[in-house]
DRENDRENSE-939813 format. One record per residue: residue in three letters; x negated, y negated, z of N, C-alpha, C in turn. Coordinates in Angstrom, 2 decimals, padded with zeros to 5 digits. Each point is the difference from the previous one (the first is absolute). Example, Ala and Ser with C-alpha at 12.3 -4.5 7.8 and 13.67 -1.06 7.14 Angstrom:
<pts>
   rest        nu        nv        nw       cau       cav       caw        cu        cv        cw
    Ala   -013.19    005.69    007.80    000.89   -001.19    000.00   -000.90   -001.20    000.00
    Ser    000.35   -001.05   -000.72   -000.82   -001.19    000.06    000.77   -001.09    000.73
</pts>
This chain:
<pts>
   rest        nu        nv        nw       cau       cav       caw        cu        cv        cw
    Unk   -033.38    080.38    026.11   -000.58   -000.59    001.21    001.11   -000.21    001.03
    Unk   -000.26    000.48    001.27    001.39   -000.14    001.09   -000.67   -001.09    000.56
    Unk    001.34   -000.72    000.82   -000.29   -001.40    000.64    000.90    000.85    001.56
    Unk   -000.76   -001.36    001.19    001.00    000.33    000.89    001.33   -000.86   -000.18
    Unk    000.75    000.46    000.65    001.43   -000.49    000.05   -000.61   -001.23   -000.19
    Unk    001.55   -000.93   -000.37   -000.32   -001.65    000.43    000.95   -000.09    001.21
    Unk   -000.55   -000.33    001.11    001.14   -000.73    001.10   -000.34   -001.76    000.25
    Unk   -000.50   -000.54   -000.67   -000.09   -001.83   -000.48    000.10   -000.14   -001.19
    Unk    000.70   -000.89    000.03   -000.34   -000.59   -001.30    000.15   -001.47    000.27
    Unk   -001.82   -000.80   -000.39    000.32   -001.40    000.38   -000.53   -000.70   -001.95
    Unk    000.96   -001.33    000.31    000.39   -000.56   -001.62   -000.78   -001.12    000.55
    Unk   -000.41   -000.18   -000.83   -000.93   -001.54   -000.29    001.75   -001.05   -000.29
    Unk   -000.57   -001.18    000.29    001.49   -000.71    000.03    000.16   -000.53   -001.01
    Unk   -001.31   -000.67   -000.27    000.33   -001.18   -001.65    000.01    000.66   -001.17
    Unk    000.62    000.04   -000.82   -000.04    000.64   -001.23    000.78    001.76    000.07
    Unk   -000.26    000.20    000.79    000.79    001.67    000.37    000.99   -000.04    000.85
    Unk    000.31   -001.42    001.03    001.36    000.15    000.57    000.99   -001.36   -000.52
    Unk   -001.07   -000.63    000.21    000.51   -001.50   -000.85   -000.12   -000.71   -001.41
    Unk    000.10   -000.49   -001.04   -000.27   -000.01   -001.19   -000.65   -001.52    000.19
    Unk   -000.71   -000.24    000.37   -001.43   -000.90    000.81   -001.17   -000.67   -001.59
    Unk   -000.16    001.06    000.04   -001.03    000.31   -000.79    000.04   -001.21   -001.19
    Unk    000.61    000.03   -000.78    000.41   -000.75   -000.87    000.07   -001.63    000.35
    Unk    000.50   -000.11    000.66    000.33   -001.44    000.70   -001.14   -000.66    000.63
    Unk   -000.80    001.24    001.02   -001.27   -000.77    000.85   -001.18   -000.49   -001.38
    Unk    000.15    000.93   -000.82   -001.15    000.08   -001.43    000.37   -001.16   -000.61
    Unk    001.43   -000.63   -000.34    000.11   -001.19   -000.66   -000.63   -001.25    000.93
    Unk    000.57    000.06    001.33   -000.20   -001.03    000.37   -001.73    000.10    000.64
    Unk   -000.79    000.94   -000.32   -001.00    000.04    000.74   -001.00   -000.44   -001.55
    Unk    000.39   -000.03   -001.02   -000.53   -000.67   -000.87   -000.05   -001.43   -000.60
    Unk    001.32   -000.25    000.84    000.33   -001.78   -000.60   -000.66   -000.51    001.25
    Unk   -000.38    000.96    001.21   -000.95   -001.06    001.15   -001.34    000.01   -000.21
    Unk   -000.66    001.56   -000.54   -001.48   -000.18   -000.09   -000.22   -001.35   -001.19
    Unk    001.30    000.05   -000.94   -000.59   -000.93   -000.98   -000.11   -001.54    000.50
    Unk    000.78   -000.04    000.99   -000.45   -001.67    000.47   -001.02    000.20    001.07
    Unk   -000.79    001.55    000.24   -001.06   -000.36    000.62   -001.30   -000.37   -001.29
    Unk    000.38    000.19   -001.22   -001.51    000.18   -000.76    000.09    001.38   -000.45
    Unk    001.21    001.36    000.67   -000.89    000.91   -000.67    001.00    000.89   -001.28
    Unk   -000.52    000.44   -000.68    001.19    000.22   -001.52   -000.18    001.56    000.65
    Unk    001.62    000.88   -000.24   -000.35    001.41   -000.63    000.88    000.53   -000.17
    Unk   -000.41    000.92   -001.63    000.90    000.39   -000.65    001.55    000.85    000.80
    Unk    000.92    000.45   -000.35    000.79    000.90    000.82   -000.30    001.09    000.27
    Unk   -001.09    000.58   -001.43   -000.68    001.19    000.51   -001.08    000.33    001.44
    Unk   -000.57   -001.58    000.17   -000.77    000.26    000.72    000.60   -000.04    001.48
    Unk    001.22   -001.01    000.27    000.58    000.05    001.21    000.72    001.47    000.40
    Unk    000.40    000.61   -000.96    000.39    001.61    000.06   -001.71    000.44    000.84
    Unk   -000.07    000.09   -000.81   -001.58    000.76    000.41   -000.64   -000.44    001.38
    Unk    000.06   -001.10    000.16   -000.82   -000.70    001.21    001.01   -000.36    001.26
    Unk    001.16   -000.03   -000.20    000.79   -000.46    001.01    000.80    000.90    000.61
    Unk    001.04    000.93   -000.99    000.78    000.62    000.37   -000.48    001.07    001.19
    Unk    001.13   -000.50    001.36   -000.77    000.90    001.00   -000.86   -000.35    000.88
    Unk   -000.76   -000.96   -000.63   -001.28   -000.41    000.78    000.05   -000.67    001.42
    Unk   -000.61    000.12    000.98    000.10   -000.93    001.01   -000.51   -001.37   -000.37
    Unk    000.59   -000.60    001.62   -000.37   -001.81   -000.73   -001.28   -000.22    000.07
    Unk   -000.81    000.79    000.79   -001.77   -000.19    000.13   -000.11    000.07   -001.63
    Unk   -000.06    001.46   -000.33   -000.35    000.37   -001.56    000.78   -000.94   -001.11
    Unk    001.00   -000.82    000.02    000.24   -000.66   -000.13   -000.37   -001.52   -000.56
    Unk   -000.43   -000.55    000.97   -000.54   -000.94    000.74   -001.84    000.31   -000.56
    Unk   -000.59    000.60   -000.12   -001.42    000.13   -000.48   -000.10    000.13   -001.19
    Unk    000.77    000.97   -000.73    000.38   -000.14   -001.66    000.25   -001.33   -000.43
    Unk    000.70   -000.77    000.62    000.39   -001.67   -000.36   -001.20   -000.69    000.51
    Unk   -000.99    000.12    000.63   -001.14   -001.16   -000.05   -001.01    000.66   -000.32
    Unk   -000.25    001.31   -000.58   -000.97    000.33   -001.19    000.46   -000.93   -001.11
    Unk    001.92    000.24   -000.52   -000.14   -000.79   -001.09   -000.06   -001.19   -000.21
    Unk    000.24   -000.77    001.24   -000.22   -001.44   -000.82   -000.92   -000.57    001.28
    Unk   -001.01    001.21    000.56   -001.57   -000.63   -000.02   -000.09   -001.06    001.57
    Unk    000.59    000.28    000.87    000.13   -000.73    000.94    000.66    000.57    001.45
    Unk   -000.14   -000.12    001.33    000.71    000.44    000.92    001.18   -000.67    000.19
    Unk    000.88    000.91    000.51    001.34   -000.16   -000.01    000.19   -000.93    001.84
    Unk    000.54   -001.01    000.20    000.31   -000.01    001.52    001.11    001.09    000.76
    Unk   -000.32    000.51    001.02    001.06    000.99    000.92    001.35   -000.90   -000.64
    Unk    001.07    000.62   -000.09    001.43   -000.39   -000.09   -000.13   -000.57   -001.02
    Unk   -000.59   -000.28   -001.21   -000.03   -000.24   -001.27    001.67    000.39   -000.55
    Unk    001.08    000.90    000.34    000.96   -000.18   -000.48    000.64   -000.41    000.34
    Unk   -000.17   -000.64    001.02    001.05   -000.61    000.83    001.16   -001.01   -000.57
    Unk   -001.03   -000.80   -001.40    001.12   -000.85   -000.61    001.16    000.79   -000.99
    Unk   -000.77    001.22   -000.10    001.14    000.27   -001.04    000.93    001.51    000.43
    Unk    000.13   -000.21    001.49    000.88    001.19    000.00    001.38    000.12    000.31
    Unk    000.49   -001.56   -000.37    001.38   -000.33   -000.61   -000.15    000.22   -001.14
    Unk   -000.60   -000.22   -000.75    000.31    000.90   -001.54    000.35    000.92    000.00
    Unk   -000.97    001.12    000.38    000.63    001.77    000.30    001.33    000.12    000.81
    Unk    000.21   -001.06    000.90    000.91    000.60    000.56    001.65   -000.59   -000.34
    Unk   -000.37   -000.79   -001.05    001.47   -000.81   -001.00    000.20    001.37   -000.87
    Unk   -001.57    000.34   -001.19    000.14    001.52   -000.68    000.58    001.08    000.92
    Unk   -000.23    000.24    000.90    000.31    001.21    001.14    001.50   -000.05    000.05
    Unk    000.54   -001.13    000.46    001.53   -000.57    000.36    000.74    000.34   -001.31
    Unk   -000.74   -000.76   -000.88    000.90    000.22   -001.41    000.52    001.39   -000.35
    Unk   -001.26    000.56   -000.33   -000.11    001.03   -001.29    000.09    001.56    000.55
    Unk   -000.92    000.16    001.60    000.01    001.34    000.62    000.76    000.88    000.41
    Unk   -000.42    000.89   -000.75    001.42    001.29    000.00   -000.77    001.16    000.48
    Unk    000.35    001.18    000.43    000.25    001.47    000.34   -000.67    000.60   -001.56
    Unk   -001.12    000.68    000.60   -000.38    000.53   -001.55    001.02    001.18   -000.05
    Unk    000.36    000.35   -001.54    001.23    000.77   -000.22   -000.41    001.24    000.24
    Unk    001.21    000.74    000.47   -000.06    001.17    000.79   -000.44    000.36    001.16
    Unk   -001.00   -001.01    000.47   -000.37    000.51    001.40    000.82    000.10    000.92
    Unk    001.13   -000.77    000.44    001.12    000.23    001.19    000.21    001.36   -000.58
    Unk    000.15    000.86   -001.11    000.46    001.33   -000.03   -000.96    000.82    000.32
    Unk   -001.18   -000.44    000.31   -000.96    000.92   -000.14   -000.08    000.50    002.16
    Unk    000.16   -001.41   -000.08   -000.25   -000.21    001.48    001.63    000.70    000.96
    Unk    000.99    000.08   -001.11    001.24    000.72    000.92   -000.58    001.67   -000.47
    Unk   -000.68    000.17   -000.58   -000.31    001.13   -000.36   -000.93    001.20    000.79
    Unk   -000.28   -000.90    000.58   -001.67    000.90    000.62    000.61    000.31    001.18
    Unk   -000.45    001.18    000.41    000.26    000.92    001.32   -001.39   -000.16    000.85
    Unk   -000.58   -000.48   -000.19   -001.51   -000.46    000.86   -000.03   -001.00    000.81
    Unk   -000.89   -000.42    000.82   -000.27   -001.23    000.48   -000.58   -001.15   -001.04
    Unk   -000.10   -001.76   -000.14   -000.51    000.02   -001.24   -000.43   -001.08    001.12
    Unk   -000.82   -001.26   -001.06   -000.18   -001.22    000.73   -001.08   -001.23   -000.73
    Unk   -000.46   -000.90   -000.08   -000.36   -000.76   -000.96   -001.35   -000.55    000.65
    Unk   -001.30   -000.20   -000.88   -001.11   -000.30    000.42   -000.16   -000.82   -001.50
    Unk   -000.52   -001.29    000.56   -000.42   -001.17   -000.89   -000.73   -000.93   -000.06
    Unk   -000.85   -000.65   -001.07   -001.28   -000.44    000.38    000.85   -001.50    000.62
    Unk    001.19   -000.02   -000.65    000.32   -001.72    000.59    000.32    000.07    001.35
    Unk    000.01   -001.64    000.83    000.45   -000.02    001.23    001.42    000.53    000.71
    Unk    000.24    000.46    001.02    001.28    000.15    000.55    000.81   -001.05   -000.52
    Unk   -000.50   -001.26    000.15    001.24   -000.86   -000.80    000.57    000.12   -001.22
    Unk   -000.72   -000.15   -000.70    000.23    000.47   -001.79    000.63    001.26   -000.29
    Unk   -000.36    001.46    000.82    000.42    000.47    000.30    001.58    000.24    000.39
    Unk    000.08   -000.92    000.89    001.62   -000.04    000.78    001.20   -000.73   -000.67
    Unk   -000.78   -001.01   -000.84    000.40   -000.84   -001.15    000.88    000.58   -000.77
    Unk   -001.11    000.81   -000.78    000.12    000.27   -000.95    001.19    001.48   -000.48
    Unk   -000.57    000.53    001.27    001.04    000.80    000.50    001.66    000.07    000.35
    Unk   -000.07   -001.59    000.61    001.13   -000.13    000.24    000.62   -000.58   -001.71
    Unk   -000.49   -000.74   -000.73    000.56   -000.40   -001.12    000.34    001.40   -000.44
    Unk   -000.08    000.67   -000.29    000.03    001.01   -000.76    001.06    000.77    000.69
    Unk    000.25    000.10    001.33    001.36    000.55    000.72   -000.65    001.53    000.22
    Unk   -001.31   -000.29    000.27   -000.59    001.34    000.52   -000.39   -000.07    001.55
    Unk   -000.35   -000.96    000.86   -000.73   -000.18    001.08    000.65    001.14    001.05
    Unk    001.32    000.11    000.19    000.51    001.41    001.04   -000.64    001.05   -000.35
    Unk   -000.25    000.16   -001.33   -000.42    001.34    000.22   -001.54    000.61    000.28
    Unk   -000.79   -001.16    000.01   -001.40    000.01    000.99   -000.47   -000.63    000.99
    Unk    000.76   -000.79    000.89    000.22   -000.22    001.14   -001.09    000.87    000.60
    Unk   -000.33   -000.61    000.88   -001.16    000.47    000.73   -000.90    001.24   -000.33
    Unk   -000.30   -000.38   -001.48   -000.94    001.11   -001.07   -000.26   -000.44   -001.08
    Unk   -000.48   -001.43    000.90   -001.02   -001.30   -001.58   -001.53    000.34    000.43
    Unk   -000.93    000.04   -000.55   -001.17   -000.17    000.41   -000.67   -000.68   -001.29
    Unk   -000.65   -000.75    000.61   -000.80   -001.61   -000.58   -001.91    000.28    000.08
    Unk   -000.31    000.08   -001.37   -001.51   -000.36   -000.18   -000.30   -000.69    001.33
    Unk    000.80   -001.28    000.76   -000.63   -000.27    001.14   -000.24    000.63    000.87
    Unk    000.38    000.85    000.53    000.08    001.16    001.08   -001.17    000.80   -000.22
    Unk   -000.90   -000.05   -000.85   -001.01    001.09   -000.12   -001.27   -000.79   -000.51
    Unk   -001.50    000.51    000.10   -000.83   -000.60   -000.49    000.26   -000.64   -001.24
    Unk   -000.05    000.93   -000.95    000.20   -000.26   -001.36    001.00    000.38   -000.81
    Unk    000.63   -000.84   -000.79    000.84    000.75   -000.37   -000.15    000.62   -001.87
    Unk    000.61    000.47   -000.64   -000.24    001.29   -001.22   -000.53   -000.96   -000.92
    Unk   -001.06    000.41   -000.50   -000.01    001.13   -000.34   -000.73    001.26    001.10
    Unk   -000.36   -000.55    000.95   -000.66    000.72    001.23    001.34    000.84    000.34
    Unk   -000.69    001.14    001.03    001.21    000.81    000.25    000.99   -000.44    001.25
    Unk   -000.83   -000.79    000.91    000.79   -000.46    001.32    001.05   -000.31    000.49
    Unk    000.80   -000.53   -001.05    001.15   -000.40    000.18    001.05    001.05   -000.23
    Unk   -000.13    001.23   -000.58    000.99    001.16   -000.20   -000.65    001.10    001.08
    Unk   -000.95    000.34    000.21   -000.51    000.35    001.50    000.55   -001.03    001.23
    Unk    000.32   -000.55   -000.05    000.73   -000.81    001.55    001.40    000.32   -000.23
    Unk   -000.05   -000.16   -000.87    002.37    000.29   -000.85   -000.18    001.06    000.60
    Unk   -000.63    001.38   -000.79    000.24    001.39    000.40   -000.17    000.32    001.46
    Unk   -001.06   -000.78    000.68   -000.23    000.08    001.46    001.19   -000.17    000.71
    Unk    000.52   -001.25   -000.04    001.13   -000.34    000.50    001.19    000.88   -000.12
    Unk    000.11    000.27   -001.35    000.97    001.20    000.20    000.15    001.05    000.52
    Unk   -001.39    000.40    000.21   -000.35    001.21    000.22    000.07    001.22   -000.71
    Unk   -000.35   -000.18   -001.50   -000.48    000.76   -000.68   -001.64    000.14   -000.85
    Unk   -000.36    001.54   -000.08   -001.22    000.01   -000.60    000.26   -000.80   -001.56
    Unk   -001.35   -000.18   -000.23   -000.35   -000.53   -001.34    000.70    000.81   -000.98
    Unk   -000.58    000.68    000.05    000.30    001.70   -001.02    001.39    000.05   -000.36
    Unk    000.49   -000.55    000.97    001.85    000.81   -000.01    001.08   -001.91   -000.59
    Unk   -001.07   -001.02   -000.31    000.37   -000.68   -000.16   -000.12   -000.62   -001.63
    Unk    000.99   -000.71   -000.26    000.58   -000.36   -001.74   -000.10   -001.50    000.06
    Unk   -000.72   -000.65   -000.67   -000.45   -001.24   -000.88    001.18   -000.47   -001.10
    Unk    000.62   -000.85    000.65    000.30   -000.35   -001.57   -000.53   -001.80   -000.31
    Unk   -000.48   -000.24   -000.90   -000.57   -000.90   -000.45    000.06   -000.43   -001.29
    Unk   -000.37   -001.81   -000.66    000.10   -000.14   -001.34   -001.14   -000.45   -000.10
    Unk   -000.94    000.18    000.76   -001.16   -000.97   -000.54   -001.26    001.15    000.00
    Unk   -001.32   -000.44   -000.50   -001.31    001.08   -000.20   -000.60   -000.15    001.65
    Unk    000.45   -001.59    000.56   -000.80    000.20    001.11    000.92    000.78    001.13
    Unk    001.36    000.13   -000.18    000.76    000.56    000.90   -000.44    001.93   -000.07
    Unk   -000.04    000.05   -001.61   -000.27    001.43    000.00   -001.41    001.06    000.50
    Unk   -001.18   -001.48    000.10   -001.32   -000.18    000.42    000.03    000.15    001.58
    Unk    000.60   -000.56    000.60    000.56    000.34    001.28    000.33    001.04    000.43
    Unk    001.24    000.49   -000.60    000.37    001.47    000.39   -000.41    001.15   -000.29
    Unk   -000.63    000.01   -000.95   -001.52    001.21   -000.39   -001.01    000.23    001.35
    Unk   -000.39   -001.42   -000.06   -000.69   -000.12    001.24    000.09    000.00    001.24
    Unk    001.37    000.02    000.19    000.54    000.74    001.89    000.62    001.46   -000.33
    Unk   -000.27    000.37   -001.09    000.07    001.63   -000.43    001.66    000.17    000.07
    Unk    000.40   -000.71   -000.75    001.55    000.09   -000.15    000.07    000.36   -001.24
    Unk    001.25    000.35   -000.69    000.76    000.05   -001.01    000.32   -001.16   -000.52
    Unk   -000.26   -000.15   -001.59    000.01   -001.69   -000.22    001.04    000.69   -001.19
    Unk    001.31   -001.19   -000.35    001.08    000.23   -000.46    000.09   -001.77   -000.97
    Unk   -000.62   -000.24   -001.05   -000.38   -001.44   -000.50    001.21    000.39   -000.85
    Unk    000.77   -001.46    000.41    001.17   -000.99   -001.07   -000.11   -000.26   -000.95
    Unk    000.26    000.54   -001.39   -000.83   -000.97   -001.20    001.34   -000.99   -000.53
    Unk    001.02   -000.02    000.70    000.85   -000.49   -000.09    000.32   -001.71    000.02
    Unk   -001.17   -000.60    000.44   -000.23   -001.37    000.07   -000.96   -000.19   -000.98
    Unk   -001.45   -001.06    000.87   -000.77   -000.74   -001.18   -001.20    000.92   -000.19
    Unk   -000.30    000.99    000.88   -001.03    000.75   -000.33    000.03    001.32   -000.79
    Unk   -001.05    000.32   -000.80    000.45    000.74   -001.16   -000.06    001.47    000.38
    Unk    000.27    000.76   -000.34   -000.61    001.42    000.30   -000.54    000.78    000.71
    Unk   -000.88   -000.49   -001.31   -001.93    000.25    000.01   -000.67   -000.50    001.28
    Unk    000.43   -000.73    000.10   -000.75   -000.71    001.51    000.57    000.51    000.86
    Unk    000.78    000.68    000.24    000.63    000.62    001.43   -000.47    001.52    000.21
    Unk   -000.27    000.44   -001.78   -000.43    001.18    000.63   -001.17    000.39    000.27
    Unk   -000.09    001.20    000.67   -001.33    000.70    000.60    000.21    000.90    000.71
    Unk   -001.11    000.80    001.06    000.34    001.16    000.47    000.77   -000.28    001.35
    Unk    000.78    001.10    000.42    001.15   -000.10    000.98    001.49   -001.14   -000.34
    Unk   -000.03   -000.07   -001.39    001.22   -001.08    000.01    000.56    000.37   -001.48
    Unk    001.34   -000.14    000.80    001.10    000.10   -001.53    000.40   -001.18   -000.09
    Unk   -000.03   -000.19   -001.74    000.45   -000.99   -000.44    001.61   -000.35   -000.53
    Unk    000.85   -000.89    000.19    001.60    000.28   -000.23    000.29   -001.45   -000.49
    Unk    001.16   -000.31   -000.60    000.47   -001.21   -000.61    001.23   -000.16    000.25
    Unk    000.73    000.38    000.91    001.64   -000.41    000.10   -000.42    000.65    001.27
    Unk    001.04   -000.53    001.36   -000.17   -000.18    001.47    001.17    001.11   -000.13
    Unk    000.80    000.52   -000.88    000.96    000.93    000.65   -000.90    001.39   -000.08
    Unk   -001.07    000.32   -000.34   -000.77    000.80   -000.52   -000.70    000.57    001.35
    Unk    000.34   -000.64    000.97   -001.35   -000.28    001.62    000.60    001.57    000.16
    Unk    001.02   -000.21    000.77    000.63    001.47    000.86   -000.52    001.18   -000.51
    Unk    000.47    000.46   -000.95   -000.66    001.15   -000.86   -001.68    000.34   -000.21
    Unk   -000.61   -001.49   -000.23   -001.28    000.42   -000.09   -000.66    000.33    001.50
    Unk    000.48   -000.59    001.06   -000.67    000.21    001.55    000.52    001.03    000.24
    Unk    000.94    000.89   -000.40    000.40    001.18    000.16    000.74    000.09    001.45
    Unk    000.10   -001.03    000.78    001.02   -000.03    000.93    001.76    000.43    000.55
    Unk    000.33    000.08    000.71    001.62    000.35   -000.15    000.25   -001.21    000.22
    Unk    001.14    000.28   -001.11    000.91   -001.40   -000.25    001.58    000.12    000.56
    Unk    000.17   -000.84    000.55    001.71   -000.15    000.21    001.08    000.25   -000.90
</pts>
């Protein structure tokens, strides 16, 4: 099967640029539990990773049976951001991946520009996407809908077709199927496999692995 070239390649940030994943999942379980709601680690993999804060946010008052008030996190996002300060690192290999690529690249994410810029900067990545963040806010909806990697690619000014996904989550890879991209799923964090794959997407487990599989020129 031939593909067109890739001239984008945009990375989901949490879990595929930042090692996020892990940290938001601990602490996003010790808060639902002082809301009332229990769940296993399997299920926060499954239900969270990736997710926007809407989808989010509705999964947590199915489970413990009640509406949530607007800004419901508001008390606890000094927690995340003591975990963030502490523990957040550069998921391994990506600075090589990213001196590597001969393309244009750029980052689309369901979290806010802030968290975003944050998180970015902890990690000693933020120069190198400088004005090529794009935020679930910026678009109707954000992934698993396609909108938010259709505005990335817009902005860049590249077709769908000619554009590369990389992602760790089912709803990130749900997304990029669906703006007719190339989906490239991480199994390298908390999500397994199996859940990343499907049609139009390769599955990989170590980030030095990217270059080669997008078939891009490398430096």
């Amino acid at each position: 099967m031939t593909h067109e070239p890739v001239e984008l390649v945009i990375f989901d940030c949490d879990g595929v640029l930042v090692d996020s994943e892990r940290i938001y999942c601990r602490v996003d379980r010790e808060v639902f539990a002082t809301l009332g709601a229990e769940f296993t680690e399997e299920e926060m993999v499954e239900h969270f990773v990736g997710s926007s804060h809407e989808l989010l946010t509705s999964i947590l008052e199915e489970r413990i049976g009640r509406p949530l008030e607007p800004g419901w996190n508001a008390p606890f996002r000094q927690r995340y951001e003591d975990a963030l300060d502490a523990e957040l690192t550069a998921v391994e290999g990506v600075t090589e991946v990213l001196d590597a690529l001969h393309v244009p690249y750029c980052l689309a994410s369901n979290g806010s520009h802030a968290s975003i810029g944050k998180n970015l900067t902890r990690a000693g990545l933020l120069d190198r996407f400088e004005g090529r963040m794009f935020s679930a806010r910026d678009v109707a909806r954000g992934k698993p809908a396609p909108d938010l990697f259709l505005h990335a690619a817009a902005t860049m000014g590249v077709p769908p077709e000619r554009c590369a996904v990389v992602e760790d989550s089912p709803y990130g890879v749900r997304a990029a199927r669906a703006a007719g991209m190339r989906a490239f799923g991480y199994a390298g964090g908390l999500s397994r496999a199996e859940r990343l794959a499907g049609p139009r997407t390769v599955v990989f487990e170590h980030m030095r692995e990217l270059p080669g599989l997008l078939g891009v020129a490398l430096s």
